[in-house]
N, C-alpha and C positions, 0 to 999 in steps of 0.2 A: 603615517607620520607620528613620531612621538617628541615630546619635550621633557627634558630634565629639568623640572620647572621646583622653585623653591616660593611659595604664595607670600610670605610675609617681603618678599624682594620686589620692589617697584617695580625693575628692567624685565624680570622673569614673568609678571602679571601683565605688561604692558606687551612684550613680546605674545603672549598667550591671547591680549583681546584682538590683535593685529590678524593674527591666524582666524581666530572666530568673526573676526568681520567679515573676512575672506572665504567666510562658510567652510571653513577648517577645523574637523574637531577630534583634534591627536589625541592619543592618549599619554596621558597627564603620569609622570612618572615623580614624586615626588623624595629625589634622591637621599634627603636628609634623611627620611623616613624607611626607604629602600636605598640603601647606597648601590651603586655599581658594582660588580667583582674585576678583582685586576683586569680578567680576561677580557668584561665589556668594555673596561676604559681602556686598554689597548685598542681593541676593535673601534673605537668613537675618534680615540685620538687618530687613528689609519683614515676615518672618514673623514675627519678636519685637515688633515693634511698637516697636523702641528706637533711640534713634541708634546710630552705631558707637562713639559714646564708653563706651555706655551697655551697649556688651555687651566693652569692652576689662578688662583688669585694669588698671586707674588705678592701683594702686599699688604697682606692680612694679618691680623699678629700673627694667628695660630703657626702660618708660614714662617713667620722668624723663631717663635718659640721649639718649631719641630727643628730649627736650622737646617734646613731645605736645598740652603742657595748653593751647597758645592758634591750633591748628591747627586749618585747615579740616575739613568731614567726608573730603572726598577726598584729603586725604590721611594722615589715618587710617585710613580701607580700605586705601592705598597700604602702611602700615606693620603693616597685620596682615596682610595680604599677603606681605610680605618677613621677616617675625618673626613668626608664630604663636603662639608664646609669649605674646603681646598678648590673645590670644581666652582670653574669659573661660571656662570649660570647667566639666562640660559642658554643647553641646548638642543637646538632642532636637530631631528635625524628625519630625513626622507632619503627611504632605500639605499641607495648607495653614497648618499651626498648627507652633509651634517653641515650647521654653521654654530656661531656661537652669536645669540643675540644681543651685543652691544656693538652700537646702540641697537635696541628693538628693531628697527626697522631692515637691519638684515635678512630677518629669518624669509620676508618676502621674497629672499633671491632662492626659494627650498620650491616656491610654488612655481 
């Protein structure tokens, strides 16, 4: 199991003690610091089952400031890629299945 866990994020710490109560202990991927390559957030977004719009924070500045809203999927990847800040957080991956932790308490539907 891993989490794209961002620590200064309330929802991404809270989803992370949820797991460790659960005697769960993923590995901690801290995207800001390691972004994804296009190619993992394709493969993440395939696991969620969501577009990439659909796993971005839409309402962040950064999103309005990159003007986001009438852009292709590729280059959306493109820009969560280059600004991870974009990636909505957090999320859980176990093997084939991924969710996005809001609220926290989804990621227990991964166990």
């Amino acid at each position: 199991m891993e989490i794209l866990h961002n620590p200064r994020c309330s929802k991404s710490r809270e989803a992370l003690a949820l797991l460790k109560g659960k005697g769960v202990r993923p590995e901690i991927i801290e995207y800001l610091k390691t972004p994804p390559s296009q190619a993992r957030l394709k493969e993440i977004a395939a696991l969620l089952g969501l577009s990439p719009r659909e796993m971005m924070r839409t309402k962040d500045a950064l999103y309005k400031d990159l003007d986001l809203q009438r852009v292709s999927d590729a280059a959306l990847f493109r820009a969560m890629a280059e600004n991870p800040a974009l990636i909505e957080r957090p999320i859980v991956i176990n093997g084939n299945r991924a969710i996005i932790g809001r609220p926290p308490e989804n990621v227990l539907f991964l166990l």
